[in-house]
N, C-alpha and C positions, 0 to 999 in steps of 0.2 A: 482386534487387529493383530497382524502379525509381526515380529520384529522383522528388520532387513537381512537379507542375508549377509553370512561374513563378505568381506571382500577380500580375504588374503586369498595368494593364489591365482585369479584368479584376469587380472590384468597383465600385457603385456610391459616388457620394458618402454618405459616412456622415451621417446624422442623426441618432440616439441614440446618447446616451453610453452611454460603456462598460460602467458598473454595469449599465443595464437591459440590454440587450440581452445578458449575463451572467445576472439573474433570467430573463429569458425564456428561455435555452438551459434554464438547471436546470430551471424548470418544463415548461417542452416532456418534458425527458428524464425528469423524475418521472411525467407521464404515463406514457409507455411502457415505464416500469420497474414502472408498477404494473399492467400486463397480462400483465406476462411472470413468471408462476408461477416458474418455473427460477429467475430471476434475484431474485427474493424471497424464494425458500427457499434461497439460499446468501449473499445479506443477511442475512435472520435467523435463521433457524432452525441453519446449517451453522457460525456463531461457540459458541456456547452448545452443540454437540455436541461440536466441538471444545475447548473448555474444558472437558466435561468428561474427555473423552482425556488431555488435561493434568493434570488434578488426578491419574487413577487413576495416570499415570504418574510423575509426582514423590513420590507419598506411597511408591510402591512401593519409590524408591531408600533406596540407603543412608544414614542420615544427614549422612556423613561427606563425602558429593558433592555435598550441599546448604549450605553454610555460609550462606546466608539465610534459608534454612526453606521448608519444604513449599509455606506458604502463598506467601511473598512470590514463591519461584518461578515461583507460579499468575498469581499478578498482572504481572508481568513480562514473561512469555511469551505469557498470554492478551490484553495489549495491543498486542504484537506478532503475534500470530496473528488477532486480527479485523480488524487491517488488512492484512496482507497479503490473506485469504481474502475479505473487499468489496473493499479497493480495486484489488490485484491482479490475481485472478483473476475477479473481476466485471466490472472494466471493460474487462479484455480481450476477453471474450466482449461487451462495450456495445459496444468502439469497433470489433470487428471486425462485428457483427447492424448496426449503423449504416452501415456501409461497404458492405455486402452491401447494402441497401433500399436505397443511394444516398443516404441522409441528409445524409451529411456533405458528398458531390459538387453537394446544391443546397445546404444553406449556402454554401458559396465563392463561392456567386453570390450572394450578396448581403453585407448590412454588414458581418458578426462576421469579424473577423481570424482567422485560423490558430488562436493559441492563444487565444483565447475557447468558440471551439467546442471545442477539446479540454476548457477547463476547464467550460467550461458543462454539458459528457456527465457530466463526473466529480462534480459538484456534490452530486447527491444521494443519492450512493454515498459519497462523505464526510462530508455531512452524518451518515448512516448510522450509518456507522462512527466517527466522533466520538461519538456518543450511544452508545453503544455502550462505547467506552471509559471515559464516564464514567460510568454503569453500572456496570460492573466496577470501577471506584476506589472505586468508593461503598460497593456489595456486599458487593466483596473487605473493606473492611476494619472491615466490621458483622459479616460471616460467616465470614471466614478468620483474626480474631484478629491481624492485622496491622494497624500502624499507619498511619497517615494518611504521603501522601508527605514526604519530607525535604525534598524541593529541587523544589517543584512547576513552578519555574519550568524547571527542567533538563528534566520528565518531560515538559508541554507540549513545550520544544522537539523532543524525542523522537520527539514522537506527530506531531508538523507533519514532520518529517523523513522519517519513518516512511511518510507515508500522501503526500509528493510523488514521493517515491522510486517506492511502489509505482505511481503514477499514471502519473509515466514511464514504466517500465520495462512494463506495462500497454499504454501506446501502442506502445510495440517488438515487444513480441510479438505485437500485434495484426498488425503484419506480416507474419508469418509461418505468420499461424492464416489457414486458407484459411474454413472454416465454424465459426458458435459451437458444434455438436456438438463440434467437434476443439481447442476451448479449453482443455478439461480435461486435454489430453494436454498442448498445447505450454507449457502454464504450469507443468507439474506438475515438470519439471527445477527450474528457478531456488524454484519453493515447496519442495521437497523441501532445497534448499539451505538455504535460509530456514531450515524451523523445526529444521534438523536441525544446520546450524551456525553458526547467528548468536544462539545464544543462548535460544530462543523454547520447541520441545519439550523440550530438554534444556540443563543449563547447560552453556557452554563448559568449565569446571573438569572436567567429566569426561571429555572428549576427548581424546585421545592427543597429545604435545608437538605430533608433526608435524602432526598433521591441524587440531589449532590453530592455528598458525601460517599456515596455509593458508586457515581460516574465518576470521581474522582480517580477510583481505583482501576477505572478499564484501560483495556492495553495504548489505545492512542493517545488517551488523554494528557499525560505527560509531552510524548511529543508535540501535539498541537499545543499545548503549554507556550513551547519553545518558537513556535509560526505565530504566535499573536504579538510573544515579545521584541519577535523581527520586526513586526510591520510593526508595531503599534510603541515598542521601546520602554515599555509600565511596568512589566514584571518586576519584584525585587531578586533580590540575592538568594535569600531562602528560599522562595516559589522556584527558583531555576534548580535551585541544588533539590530538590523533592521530586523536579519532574523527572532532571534526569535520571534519579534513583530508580524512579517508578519505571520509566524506559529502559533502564539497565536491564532491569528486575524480571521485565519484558519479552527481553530481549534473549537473556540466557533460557529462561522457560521453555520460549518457545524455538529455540538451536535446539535444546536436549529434544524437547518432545519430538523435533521433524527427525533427527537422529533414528529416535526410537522406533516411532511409527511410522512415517512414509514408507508408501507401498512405492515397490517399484514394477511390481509385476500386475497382470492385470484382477480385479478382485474377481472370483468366483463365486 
């Protein structure tokens, strides 16, 4: 991969603030997110299939592997699974179809800074995805018989964790996905990772010591840490102080690596 080029020089003097030229990206990108079919039916319709995958799947276990309950499991995991599956794997196939059209190579030529335009792509894919979750909080605890969250200020920070993380990480593999046909391949490691050991399709509790200890370390796992002890209010002191480290830890990794390597031009 190649590094970015510099950016001195190379922008004109800025004249709007930051905020607008932030709503103008989002709106720009919600246009072009509302022509692209694909990318609409895996915004919404692809969470809510996958939730119900979730459900058939938790109610099937044993009780004994669920010490939260069927439901609360659903809620849990399906908060964590609509953001990874928008913000994840949606805007890697965003920021890689942007990179490909040259979008994001005539932005640099003008005001928006580096990470405006990343955040301005990701805007309305988290908007999304934010409704979305709350949705499901709402839902979930009209229709799955579970209670309202414990410590909603924990689960917010969760879902803010949750869905920068995925934005990140999003930008990185955008790197490495040549065409958005080929999105679904390269994102489908790190998802598979995702809902399979950070807590999301299946609880951690049922995982084998070692394979635990192991999914302990992946990039969501700390966050969704932080979304069980919203809803569910069990965590201790120390489990919080560990996750957040591990999210920090995260979280700087993956700022320097998008830094590094995001392509902005198209790969050859």
């Amino acid at each position: 991969m190649s590094h970015p080029t510099t950016t001195e020089g190379r922008r004109p003097r800025r004249t709007a603030p930051g905020g607008a030229r932030l709503a103008a990206l989002g709106r720009a990108e919600l246009t072009l997110l509302g022509r692209n079919r694909n990318s609409l039916t895996l915004a919404l319709l692809m969470p809510a299939a996958m939730l119900f995958l979730l459900r058939s799947t938790v109610t099937g276990m044993d009780a004994a592997d669920l010490p939260m309950g069927a439901g609360a499991a659903t809620l849990v995991g399906g908060t964590g699974l609509i953001l990874v599956l928008v913000l994840y794997m949606g805007l890697t196939a965003t920021y890689t179809a942007r990179r490909e059209e040259l979008v994001l190579k005539q932005l640099r030529t003008g005001e928006p800074t580096d990470t405006e335009i990343l955040v301005g792509a990701a805007l309305p894919a988290a908007v999304i995805a934010l409704a979305q979750c709350a949705v499901l909080s709402v839902g979930g605890t009209a229709l799955l018989d579970v209670p309202a969250p414990r410590r909603p200020d924990l689960l917010l920070l969760g879902i803010l964790a949750v869905a920068a993380l995925s934005a990140g990480l999003a930008a990185l593999t955008s790197a490495v996905t040549r065409t958005v046909e080929t999105a679904g391949l390269s994102t489908l490691p790190l998802f598979l990772a995702a809902v399979l050991g950070s807590g999301m399709l299946m609880p951690r509790e049922v995982l084998p010591d070692a394979v635990g200890d192991v999914c302990d370390l992946l990039p969501f796992t700390g966050a969704m840490e932080f979304v069980r002890a919203g809803w569910l209010g069990t965590a201790g002191a120390g489990n919080l102080v560990q996750a957040a480290v591990l999210t920090l830890a995260w979280a700087i990794i993956t700022g320097d690596a998008v830094r590094r390597w995001f392509r902005w031009e198209p790969r050859r």
